[in-house]
NUNU-562682 format. One line per 8 residues: number of its first residue (from 1); their letters; for each residue x negated, y negated, z negated of N, C-alpha, C, O, CB. Coordinates in steps of 0.05 Angstrom, whole numbers. Each point is the difference from the previous one (the first is absolute). Glycine has a CB too. Layout:
N
NUM> A> X/Y/Z/X/Y/Z/X/Y/Z/X/Y/Z/X/Y/Z ~ ...
// end
This chain:
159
1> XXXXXXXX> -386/553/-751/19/-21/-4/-3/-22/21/19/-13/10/-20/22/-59 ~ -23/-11/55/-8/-16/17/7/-2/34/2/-19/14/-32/24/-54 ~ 31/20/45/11/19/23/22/-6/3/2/-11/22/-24/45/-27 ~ 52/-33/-12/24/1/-9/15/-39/12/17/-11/14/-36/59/-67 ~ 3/-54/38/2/-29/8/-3/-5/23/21/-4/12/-33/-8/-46 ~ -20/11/52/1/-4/21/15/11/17/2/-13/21/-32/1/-32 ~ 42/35/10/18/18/12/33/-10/-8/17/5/17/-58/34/-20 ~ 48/-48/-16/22/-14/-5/-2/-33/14/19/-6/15/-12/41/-61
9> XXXXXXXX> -23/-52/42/3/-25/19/-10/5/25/3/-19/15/-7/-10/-48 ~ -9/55/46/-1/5/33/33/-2/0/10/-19/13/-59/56/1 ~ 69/-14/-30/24/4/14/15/-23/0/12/-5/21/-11/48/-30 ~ 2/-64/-18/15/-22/1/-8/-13/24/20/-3/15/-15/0/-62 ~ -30/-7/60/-16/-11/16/14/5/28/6/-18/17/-47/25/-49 ~ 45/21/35/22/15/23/24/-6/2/13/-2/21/-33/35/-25 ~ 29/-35/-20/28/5/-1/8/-39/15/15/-7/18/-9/58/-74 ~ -18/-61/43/4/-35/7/1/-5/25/15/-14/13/-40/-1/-47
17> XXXXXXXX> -3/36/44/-11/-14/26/21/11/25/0/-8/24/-57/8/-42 ~ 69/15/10/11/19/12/28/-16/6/12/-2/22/-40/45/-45 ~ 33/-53/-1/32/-23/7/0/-20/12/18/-9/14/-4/16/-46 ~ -37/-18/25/-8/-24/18/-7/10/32/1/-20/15/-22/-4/-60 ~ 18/39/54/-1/-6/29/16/27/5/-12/17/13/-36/-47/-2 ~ 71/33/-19/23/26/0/24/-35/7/17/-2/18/-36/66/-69 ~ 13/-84/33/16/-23/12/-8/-23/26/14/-18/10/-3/27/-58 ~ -38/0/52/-11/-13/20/18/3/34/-1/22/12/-47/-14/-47
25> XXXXXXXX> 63/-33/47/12/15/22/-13/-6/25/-15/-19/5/57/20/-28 ~ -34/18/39/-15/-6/26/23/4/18/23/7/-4/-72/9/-7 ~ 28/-28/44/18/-8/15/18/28/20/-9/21/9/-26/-73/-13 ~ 62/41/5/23/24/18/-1/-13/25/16/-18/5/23/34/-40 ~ -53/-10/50/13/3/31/13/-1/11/2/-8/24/-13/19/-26 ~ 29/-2/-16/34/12/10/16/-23/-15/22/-9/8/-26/70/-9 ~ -9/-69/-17/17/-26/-18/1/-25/0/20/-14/1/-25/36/-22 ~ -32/-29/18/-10/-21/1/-8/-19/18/-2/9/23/-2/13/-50
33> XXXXXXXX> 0/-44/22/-12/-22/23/-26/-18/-24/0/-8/-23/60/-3/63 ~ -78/12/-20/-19/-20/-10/2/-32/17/5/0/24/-37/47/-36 ~ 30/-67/1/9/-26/11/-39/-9/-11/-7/-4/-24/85/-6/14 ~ -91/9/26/-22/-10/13/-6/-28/0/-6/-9/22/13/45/2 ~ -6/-56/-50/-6/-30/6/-27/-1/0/-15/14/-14/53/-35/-6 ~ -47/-6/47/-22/-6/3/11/-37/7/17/-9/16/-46/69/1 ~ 3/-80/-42/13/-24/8/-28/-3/21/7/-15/18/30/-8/-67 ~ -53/28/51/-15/-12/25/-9/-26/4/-2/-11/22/24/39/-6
41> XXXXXXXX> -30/-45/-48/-2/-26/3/-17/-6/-32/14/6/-20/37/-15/58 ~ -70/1/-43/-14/-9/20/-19/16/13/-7/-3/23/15/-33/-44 ~ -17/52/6/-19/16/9/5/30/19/20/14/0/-37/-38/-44 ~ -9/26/61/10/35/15/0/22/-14/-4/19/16/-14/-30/21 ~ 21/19/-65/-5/20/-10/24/21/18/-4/21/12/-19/-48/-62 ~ 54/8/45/9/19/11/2/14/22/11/21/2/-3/-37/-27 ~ -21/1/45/-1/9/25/-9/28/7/10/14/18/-15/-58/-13 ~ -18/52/-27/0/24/-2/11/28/-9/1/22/9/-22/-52/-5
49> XXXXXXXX> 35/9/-38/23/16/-1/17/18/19/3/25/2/-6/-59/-28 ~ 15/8/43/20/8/11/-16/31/23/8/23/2/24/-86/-10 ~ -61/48/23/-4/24/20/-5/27/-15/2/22/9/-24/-55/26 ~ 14/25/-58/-2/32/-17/18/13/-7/-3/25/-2/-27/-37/-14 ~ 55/0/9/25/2/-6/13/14/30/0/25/0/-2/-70/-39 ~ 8/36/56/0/7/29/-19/29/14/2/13/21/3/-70/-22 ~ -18/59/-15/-22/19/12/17/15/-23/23/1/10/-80/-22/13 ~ 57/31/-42/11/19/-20/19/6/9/2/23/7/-18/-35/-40
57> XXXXXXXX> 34/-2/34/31/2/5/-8/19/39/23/7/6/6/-72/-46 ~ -38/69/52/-6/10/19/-11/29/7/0/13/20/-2/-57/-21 ~ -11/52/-34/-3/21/-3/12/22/2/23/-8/4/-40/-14/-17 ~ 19/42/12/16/21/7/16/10/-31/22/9/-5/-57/6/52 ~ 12/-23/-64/17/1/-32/19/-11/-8/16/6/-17/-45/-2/5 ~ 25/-22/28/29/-24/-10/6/-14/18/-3/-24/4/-7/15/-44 ~ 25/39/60/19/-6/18/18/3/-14/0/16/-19/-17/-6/56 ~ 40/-26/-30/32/10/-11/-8/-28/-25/22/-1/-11/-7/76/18
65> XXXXXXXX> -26/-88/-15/1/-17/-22/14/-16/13/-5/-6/24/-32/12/-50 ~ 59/-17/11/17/-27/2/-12/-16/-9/-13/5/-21/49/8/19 ~ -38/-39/15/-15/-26/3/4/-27/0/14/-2/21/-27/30/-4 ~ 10/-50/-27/14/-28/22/-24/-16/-11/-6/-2/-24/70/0/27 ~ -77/-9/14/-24/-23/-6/9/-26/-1/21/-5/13/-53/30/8 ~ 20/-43/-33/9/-22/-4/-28/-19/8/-22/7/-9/62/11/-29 ~ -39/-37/51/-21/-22/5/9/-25/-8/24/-6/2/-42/28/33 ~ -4/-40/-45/16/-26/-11/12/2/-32/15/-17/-8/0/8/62
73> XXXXXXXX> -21/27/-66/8/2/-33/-17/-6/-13/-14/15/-13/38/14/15 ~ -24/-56/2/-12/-25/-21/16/-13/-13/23/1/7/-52/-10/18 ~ 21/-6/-49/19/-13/-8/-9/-29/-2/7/-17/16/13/57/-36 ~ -38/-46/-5/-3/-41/-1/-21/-9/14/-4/-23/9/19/16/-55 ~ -34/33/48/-32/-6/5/-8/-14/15/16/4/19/-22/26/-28 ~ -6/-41/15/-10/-14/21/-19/10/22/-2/24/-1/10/-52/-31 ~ -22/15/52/-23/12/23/24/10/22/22/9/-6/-71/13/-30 ~ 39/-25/60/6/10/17/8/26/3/-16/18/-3/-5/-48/10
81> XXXXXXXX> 50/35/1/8/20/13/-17/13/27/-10/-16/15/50/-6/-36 ~ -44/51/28/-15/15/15/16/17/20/3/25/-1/-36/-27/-36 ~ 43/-15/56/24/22/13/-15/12/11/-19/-8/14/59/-13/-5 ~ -33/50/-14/-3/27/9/26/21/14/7/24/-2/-43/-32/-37 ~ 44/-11/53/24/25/6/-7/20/18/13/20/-2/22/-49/-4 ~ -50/29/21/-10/21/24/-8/22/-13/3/22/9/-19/-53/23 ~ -1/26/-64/-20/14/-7/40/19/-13/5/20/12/-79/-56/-23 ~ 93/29/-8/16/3/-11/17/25/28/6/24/-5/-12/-80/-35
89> XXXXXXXX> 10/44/65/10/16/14/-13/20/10/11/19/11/11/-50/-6 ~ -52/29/-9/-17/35/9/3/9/-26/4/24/2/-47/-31/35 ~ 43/1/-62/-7/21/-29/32/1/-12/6/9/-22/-65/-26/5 ~ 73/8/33/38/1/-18/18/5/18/20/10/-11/-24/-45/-22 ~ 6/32/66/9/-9/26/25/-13/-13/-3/-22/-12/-16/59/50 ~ 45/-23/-38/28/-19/-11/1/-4/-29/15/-15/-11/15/34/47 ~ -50/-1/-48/8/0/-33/-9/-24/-9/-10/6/-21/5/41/11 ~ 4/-61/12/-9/-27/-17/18/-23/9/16/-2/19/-67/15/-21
97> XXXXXXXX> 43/-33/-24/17/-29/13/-12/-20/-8/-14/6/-20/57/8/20 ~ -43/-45/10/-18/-15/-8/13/-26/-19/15/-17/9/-42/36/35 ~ 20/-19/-66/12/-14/-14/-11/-24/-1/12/-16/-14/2/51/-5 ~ -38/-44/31/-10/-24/5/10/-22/27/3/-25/3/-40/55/-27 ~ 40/-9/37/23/-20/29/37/-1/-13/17/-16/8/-51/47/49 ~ 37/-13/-76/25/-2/0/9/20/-24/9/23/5/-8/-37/49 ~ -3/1/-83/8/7/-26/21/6/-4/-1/24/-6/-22/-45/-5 ~ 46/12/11/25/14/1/2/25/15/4/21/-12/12/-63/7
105> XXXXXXXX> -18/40/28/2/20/29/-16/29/-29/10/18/-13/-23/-63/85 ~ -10/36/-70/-15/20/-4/13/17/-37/-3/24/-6/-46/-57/46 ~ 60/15/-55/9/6/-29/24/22/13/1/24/-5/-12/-79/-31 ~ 24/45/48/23/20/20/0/18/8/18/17/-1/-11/-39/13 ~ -37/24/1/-6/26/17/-12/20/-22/-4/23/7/-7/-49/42 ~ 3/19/-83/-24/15/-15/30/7/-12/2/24/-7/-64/-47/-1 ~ 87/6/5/21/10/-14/16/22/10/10/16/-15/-11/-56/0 ~ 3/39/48/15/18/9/-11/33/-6/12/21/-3/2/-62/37
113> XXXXXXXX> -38/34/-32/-15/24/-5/-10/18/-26/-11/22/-1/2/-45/37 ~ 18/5/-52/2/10/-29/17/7/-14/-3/17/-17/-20/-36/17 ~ 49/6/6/28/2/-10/8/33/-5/7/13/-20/8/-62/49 ~ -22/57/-2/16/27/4/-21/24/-11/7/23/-5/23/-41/52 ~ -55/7/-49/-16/17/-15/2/3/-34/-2/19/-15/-26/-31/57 ~ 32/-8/-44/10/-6/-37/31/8/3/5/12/-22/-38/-60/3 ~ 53/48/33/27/16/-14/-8/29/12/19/15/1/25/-56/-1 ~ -63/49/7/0/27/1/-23/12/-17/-13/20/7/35/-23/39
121> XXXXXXXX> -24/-9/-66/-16/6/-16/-29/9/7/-12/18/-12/53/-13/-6 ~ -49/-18/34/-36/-9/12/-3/-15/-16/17/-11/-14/-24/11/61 ~ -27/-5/-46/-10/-16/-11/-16/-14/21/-7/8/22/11/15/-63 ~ -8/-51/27/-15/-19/25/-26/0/-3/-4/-2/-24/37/-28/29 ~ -55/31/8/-25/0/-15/-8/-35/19/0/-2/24/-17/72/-36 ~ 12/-94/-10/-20/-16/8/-25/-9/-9/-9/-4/-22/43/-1/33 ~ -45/1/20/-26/0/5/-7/-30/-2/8/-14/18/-9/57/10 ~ -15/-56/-50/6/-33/12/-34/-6/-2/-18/5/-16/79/-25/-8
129> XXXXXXXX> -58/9/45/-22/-6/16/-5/-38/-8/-1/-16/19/16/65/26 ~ -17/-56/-65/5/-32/-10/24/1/-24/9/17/-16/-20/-40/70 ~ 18/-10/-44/20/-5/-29/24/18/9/4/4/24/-17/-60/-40 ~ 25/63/2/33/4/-5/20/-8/7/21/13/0/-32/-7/-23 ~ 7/-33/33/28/-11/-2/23/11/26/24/-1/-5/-50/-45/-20 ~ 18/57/52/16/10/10/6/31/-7/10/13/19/-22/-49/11 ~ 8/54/-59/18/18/-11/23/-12/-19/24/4/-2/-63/27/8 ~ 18/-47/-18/27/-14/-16/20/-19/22/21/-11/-8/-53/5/-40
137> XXXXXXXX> 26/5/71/23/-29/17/18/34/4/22/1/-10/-56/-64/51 ~ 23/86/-29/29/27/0/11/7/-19/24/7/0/-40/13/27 ~ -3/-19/-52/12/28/-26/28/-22/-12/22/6/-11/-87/27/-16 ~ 58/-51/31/17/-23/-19/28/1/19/18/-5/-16/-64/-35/-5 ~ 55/43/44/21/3/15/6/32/-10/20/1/-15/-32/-39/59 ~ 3/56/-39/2/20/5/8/6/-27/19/16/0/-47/-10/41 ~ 18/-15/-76/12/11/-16/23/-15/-14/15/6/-18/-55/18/17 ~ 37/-48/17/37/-27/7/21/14/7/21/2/-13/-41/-44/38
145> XXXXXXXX> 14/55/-1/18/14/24/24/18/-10/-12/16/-14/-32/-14/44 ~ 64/4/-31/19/20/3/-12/25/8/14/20/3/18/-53/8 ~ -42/33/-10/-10/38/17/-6/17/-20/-14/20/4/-15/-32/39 ~ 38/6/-67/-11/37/-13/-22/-12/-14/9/-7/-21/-1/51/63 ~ -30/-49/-40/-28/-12/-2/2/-22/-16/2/-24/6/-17/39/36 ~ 13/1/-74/-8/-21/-21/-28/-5/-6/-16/11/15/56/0/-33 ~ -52/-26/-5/-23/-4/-13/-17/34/-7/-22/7/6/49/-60/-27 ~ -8/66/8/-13/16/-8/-9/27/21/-14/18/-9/37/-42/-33
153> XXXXXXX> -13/23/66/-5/14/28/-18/-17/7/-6/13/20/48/7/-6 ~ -58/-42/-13/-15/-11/12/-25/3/-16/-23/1/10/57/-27/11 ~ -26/28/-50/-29/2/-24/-14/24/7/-24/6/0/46/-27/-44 ~ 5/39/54/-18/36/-1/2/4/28/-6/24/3/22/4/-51 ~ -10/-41/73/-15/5/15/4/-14/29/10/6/22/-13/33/-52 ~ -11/-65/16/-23/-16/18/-15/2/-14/3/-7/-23/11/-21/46 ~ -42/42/-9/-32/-5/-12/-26/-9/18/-22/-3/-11/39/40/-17
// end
């Protein structure tokens, strides 16, 4: 009897585990873009981020990954800003933009690049490297906007 049981909650045990990461999604190549925030202020944690980030993205595994880095995605905090753009143009060369010299410019450039990935049914993957507030200064245009791209395209896929 005893057998029976453990052998009946092994299979329930399966059957669960099995849905749960049967819904787990991962990233398309062919679909997706990852948007890369790093606020860089106050502290250097990210600095590493970003060169490790840079070094991966260089690998031969994840060539073909669509990309856009972001520097300067801070939001109230305080401490000194850490400009790094040299380090941003060896580990990203054009893929990145800096939202600390120039916030708008840069909400523009993370929008252009997302838009057409969400009406074609990609998903965005973000990376946030600090506070939030420059996903929320794009997602909030982008699910405003006329383009196709409501709330509920943004719930299931920006992650």
């Amino acid at each position: 009897m005893k057998s029976k049981i453990h052998f009946f909650l092994m299979m329930v045990t399966m059957a669960i585990c099995s849905q749960v990461f049967a819904q787990r999604p991962s990233f398309n190549k062919n679909k997706d873009i990852l948007i890369a925030c790093f606020d860089i202020k106050p502290d250097p944690d990210d600095i590493h981020a970003v060169a490790a980030l840079g070094s991966m993205l260089a690998h031969p595994d994840l060539s073909g990954v669509n990309y856009f880095a972001v520097a300067g995605a801070y939001g109230g905090q305080g401490g000194s800003y850490l400009q790094s753009n040299s380090l941003f143009n060896m580990a990203f060369g054009n893929n990145w933009t800096d939202a600390h010299s120039n916030r708008s410019a840069a909400i523009a450039a993370i929008t252009s690049k997302v838009v057409p990935i969400l009406q074609n049914g990609g998903k965005v993957w973000v990376q946030e490297g600090g506070q939030s507030d420059v996903t929320a200064d794009w997602l909030m245009p982008v699910i405003n906007a006329s383009n196709g791209i409501n709330s509920n395209t943004t719930k299931n896929n920006v992650i």
